[in-house]
Short mmCIF file of the C-alpha atoms (twelve columns), coordinates in Angstrom:
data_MODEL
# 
_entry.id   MODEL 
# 
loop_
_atom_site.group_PDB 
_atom_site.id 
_atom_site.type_symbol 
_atom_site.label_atom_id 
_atom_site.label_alt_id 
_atom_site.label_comp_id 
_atom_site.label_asym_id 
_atom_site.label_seq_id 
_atom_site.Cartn_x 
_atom_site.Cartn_y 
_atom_site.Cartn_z 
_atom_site.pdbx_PDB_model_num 
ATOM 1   C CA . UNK A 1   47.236 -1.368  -2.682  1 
ATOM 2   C CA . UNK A 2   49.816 -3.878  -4.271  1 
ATOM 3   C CA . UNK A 3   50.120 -7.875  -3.127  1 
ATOM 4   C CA . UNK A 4   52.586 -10.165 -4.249  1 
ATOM 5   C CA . UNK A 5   51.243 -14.124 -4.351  1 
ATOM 6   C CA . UNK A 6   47.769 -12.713 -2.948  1 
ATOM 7   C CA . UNK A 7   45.919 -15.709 -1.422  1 
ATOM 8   C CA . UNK A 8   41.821 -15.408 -2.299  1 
ATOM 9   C CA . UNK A 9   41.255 -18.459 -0.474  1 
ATOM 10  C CA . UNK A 10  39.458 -16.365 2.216   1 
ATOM 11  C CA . UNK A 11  37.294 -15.057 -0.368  1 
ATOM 12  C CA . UNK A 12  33.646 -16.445 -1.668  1 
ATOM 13  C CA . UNK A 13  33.426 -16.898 -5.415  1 
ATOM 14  C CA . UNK A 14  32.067 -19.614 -8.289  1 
ATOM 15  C CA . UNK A 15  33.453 -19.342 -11.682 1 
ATOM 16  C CA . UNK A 16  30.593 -19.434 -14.143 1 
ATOM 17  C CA . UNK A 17  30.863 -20.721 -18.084 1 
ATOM 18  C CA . UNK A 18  32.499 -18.108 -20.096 1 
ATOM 19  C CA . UNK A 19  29.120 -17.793 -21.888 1 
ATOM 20  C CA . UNK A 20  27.077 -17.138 -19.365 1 
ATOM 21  C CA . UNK A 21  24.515 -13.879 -20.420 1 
ATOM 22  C CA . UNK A 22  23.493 -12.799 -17.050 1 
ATOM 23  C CA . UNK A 23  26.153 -10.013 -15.409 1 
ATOM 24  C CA . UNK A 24  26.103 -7.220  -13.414 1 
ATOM 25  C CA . UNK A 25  29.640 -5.653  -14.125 1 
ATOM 26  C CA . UNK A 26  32.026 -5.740  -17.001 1 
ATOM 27  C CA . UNK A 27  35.420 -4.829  -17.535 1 
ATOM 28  C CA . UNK A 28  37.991 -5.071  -20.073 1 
ATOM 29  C CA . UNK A 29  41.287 -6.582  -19.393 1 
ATOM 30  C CA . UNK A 30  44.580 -6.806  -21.997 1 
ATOM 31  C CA . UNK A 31  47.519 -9.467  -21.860 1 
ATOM 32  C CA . UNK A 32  50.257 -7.933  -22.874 1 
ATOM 33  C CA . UNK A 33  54.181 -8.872  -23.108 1 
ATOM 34  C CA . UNK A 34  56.968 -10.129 -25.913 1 
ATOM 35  C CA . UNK A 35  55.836 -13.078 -28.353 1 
ATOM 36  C CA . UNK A 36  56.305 -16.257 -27.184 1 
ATOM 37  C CA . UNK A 37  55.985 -15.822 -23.534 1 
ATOM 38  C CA . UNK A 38  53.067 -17.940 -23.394 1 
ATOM 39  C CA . UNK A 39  50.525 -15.238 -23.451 1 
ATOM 40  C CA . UNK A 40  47.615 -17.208 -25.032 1 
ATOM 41  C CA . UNK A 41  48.942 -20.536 -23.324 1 
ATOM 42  C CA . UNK A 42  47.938 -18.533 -20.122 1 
ATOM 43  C CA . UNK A 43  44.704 -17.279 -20.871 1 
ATOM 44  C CA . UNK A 44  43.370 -20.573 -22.769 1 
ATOM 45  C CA . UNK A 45  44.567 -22.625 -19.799 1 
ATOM 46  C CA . UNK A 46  42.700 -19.927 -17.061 1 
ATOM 47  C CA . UNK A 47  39.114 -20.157 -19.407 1 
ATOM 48  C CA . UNK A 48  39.100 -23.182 -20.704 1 
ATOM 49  C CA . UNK A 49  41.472 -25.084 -19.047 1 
ATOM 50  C CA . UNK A 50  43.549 -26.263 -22.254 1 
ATOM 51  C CA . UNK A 51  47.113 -26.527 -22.561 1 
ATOM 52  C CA . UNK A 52  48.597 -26.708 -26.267 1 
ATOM 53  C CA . UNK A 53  52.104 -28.219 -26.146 1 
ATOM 54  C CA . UNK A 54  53.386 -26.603 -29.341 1 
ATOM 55  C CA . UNK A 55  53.984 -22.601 -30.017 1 
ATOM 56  C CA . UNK A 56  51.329 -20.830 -32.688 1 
ATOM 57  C CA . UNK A 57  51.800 -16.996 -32.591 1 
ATOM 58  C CA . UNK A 58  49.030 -15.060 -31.980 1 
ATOM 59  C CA . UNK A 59  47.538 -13.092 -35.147 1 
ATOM 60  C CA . UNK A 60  46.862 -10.019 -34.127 1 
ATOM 61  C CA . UNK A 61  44.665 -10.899 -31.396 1 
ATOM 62  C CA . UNK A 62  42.322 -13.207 -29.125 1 
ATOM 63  C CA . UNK A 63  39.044 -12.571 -26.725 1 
ATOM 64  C CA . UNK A 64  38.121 -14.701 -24.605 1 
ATOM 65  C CA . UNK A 65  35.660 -14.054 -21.589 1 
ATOM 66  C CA . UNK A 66  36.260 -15.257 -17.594 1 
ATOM 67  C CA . UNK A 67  32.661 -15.022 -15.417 1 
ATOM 68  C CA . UNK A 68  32.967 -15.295 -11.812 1 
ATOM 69  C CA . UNK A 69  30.374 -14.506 -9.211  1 
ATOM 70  C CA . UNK A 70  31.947 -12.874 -6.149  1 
ATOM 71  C CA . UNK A 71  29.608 -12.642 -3.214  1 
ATOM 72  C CA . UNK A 72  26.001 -11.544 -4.516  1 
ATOM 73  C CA . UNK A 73  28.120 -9.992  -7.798  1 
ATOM 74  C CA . UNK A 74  28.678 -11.576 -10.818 1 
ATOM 75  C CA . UNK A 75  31.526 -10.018 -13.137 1 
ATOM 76  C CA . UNK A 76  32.403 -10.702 -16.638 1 
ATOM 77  C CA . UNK A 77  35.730 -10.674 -17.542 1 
ATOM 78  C CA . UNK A 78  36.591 -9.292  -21.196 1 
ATOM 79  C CA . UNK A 79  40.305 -10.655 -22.011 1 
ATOM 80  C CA . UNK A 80  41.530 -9.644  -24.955 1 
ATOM 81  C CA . UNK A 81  44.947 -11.135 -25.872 1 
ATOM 82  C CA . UNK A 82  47.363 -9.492  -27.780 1 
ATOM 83  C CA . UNK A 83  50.528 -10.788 -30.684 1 
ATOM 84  C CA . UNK A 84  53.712 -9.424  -29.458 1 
ATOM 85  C CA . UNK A 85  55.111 -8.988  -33.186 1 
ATOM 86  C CA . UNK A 86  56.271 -5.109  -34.390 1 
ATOM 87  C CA . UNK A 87  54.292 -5.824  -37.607 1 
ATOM 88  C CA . UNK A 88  50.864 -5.365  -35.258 1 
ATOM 89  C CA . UNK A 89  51.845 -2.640  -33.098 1 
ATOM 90  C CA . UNK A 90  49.547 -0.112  -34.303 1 
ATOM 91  C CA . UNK A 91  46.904 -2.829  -34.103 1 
ATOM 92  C CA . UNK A 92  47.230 -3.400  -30.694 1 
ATOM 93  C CA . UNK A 93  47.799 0.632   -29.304 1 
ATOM 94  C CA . UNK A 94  43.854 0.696   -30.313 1 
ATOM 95  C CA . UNK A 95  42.814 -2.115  -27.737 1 
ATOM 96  C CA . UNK A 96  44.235 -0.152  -24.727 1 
ATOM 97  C CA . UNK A 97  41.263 2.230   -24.856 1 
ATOM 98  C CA . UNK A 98  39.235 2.101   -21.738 1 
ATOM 99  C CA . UNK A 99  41.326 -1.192  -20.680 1 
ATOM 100 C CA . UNK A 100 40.782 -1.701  -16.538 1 
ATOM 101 C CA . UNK A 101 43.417 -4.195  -16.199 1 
ATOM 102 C CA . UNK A 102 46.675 -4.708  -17.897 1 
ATOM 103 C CA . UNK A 103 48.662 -8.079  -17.566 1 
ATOM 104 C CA . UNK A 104 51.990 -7.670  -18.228 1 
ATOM 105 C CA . UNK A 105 53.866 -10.744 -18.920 1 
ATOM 106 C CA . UNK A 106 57.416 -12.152 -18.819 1 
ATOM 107 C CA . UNK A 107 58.778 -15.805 -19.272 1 
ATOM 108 C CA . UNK A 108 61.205 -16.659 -16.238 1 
ATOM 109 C CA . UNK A 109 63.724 -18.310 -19.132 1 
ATOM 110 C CA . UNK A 110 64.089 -15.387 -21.276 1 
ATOM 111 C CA . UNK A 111 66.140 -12.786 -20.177 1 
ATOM 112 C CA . UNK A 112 64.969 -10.592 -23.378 1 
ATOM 113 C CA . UNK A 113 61.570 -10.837 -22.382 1 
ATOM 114 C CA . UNK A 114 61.923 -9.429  -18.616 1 
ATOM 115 C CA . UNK A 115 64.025 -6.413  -20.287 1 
ATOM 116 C CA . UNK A 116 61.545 -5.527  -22.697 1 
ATOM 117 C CA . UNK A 117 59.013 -4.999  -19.595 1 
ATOM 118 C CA . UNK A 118 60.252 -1.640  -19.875 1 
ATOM 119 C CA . UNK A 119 58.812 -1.147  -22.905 1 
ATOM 120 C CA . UNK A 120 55.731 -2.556  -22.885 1 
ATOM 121 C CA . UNK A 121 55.342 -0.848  -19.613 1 
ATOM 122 C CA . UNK A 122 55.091 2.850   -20.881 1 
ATOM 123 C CA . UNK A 123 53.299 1.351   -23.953 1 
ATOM 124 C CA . UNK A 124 50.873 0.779   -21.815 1 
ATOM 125 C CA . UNK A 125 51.176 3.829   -19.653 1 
ATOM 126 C CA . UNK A 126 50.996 5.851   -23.587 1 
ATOM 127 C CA . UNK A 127 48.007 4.655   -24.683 1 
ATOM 128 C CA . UNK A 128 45.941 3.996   -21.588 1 
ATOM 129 C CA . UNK A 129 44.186 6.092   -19.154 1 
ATOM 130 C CA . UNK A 130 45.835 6.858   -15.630 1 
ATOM 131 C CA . UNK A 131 43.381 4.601   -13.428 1 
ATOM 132 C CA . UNK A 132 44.555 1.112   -15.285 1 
ATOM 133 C CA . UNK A 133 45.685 -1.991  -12.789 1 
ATOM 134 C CA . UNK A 134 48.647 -3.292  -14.007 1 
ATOM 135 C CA . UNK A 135 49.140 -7.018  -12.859 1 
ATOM 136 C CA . UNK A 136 53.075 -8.422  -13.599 1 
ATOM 137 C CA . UNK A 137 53.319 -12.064 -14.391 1 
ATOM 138 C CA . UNK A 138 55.970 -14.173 -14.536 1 
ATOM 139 C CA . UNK A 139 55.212 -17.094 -16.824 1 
ATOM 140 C CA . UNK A 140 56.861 -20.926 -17.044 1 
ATOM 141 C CA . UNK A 141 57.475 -21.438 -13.769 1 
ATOM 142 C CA . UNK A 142 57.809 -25.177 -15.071 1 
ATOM 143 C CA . UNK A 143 61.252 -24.185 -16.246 1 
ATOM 144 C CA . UNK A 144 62.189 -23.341 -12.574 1 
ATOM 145 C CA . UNK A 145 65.670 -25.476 -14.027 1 
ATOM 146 C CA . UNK A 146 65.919 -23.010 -16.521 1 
ATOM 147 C CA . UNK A 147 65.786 -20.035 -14.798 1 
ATOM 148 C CA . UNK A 148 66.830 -16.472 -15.822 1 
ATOM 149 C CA . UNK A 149 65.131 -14.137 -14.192 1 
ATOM 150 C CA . UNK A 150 65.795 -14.122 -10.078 1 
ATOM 151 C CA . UNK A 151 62.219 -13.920 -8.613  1 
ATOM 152 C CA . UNK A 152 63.758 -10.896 -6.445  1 
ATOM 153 C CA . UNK A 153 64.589 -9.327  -9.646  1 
ATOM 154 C CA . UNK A 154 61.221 -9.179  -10.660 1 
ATOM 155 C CA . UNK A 155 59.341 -8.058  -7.338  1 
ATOM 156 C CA . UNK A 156 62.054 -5.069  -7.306  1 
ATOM 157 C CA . UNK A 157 60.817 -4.289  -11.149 1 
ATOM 158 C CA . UNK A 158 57.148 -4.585  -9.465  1 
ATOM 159 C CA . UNK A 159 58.157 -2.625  -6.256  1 
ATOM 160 C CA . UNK A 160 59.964 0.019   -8.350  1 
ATOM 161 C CA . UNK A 161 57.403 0.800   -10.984 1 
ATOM 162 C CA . UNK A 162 54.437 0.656   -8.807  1 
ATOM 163 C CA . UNK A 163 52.384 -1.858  -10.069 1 
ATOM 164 C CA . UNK A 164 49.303 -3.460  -8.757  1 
ATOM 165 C CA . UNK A 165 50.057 -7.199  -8.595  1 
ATOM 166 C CA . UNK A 166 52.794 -9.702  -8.909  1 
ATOM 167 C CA . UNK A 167 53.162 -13.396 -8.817  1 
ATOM 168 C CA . UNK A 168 54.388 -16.363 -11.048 1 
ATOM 169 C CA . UNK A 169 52.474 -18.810 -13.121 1 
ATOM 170 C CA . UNK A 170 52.513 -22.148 -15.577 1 
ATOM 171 C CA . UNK A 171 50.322 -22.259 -17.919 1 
ATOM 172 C CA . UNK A 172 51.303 -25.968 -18.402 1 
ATOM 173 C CA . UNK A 173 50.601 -27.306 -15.121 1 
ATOM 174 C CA . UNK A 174 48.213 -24.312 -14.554 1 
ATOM 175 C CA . UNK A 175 49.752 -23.231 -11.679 1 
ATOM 176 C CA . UNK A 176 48.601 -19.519 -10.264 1 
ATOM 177 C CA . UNK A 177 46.289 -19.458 -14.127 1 
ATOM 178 C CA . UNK A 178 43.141 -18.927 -13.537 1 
ATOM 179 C CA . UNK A 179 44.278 -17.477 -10.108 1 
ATOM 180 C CA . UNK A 180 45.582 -14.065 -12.252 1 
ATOM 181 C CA . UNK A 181 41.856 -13.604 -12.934 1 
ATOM 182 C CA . UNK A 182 40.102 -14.296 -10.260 1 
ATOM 183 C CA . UNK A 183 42.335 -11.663 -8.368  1 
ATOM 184 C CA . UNK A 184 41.951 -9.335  -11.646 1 
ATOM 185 C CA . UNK A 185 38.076 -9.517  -10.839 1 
ATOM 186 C CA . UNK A 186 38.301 -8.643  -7.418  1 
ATOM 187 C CA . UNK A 187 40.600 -5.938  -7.835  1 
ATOM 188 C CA . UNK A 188 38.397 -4.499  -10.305 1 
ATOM 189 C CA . UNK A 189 34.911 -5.130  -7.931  1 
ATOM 190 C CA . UNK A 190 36.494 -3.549  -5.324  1 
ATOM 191 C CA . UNK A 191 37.655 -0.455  -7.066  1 
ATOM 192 C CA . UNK A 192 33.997 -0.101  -8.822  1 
ATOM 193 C CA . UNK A 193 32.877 -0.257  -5.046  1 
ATOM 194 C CA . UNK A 194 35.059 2.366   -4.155  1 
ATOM 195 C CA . UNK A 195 34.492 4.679   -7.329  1 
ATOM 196 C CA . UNK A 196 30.566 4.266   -6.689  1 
ATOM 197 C CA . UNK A 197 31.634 5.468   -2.727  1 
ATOM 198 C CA . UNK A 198 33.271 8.287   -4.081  1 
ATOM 199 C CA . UNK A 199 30.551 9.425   -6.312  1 
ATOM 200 C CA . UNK A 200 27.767 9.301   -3.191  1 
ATOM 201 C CA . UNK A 201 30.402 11.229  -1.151  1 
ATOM 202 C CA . UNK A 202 30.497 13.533  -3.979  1 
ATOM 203 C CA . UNK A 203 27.165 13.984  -4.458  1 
ATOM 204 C CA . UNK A 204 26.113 14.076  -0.856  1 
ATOM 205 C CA . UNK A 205 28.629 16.897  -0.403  1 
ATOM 206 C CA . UNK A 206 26.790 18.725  -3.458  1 
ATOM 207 C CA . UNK A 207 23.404 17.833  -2.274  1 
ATOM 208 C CA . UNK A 208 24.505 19.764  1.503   1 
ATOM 209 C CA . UNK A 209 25.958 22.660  -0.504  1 
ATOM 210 C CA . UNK A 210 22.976 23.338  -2.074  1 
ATOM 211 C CA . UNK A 211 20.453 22.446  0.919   1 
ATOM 212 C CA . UNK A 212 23.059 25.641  2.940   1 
ATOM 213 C CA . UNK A 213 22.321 27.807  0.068   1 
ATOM 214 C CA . UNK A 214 19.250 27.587  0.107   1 
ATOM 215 C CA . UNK A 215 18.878 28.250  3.899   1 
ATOM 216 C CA . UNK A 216 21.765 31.189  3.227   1 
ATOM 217 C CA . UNK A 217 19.211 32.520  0.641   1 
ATOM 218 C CA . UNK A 218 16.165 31.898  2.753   1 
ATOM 219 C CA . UNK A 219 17.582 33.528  5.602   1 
ATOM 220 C CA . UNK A 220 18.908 36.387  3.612   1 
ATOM 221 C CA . UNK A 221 15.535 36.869  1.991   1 
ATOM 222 C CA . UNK A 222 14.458 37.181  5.482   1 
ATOM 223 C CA . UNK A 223 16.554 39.839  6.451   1 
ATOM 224 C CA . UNK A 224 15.519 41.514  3.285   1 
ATOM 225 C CA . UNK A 225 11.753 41.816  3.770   1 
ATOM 226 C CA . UNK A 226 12.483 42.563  7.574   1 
ATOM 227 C CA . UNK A 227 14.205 45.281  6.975   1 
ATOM 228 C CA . UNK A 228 12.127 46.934  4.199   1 
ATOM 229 C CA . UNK A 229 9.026  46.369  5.874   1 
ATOM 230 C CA . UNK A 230 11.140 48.292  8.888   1 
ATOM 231 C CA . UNK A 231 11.772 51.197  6.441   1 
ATOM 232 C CA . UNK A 232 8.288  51.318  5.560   1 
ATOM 233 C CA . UNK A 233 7.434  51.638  9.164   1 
ATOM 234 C CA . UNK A 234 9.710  54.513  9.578   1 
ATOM 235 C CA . UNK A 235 8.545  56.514  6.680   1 
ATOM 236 C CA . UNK A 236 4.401  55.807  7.491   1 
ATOM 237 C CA . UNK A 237 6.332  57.860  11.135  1 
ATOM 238 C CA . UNK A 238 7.987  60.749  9.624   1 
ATOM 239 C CA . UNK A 239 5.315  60.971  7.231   1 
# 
């Protein structure tokens, strides 16, 4: 499944306080992309609805959590944001590990940014495991003026590579923010539905393979006794 500009207005859901204790799934998501993008504007502005007009790289990195009850499920959101500097790059290969989601982002006035996607593409294809989401986000759309990147540029990068999700977003106004994780959580519940489908199919299948053993044996051990005790009958004969 892939969607570009999904619409979850259909869909029922309440976003909870990022502390709340009380979950029933959990999953791990990564921002990703060059420095300066607007990476942590993104995320700050989708949890806690804050907007800091002035640039302050990202050290390494930042968690922050997103809870939103879908339905009867509530899912916790683990967002861990990543620095885009070289100096940290061993740093952040470690966070990949057992990542769900990946959010892959590009600002729509920086050319340099979009063709670095590349990279930070099989970065994340390296380090993390084959069943990772990979959302593609095109950040600033408040500099529509400023412009570099064509929108169909990007859905062809989406289309081409395969990825999940695309759409474009502004952290300043907050425009399509804290929609990037409410689809992330969806995405996620529904695959967890599917995976937990998968492993009752699976284990239905073993349960019937056994249960036709079993009757296989039974019947065998049938035809086993039957035919002894038919062998003794011919012997107490001849004897």
């Amino acid at each position: 499944m892939s969607a570009e500009n999904p619409d979850d207005d259909n869909e029922d859901y309440e976003i909870l306080p990022d502390d709340h204790q009380v979950y029933d799934l959990n999953f791990k998501l990564i921002v990703i992309g060059d420095s300066g993008v607007g990476k942590s504007c993104l995320t700050k502005k989708a949890t806690r609805n804050i907007f800091e007009n002035y640039y302050s790289p990202t050290i390494g990195f930042e968690f922050y959590t997103f809870v939103i009850k879908i339905k009867e499920k509530i899912v916790r959101l683990q967002i861990w944001d990543t620095c885009g500097q070289e100096v940290y790059r061993s740093l952040i290969n470690g966070f990949y590990r057992n990542t769900s989601l990946a959010i892959l982002v590009y600002s729509i006035d920086k050319v340099q940014s979009f063709k670095h996607l590349e990279f930070w593409l099989n970065d994340i294809k390296t380090n993390s495991g084959p069943e990772i989401k990979i959302f593609l986000i095109g950040n600033k759309k408040d500099l529509d003026e400023k412009r570099e990147i064509p929108i169909e540029e990007a859905k062809n990068f989406y289309k081409e590579h395969g990825l999940y999700m695309f759409m474009e977003a502004s952290a300043k106004t907050g425009f399509n923010a804290q929609k990037i994780f409410i689809e992330a959580a969806h995405v996620l519940l529904e695959e967890n539905k599917k995976m937990k489908e998968k492993l009752e199919k699976m284990k239905n299948n073993k349960d019937n393979i056994n249960e036709n053993q079993k009757v296989k044996l039974t019947q065998e051990g049938e035809s086993f006794n039957d035919s002894n005790e038919q062998d003794t009958q011919k012997r107490n004969k001849c004897c």
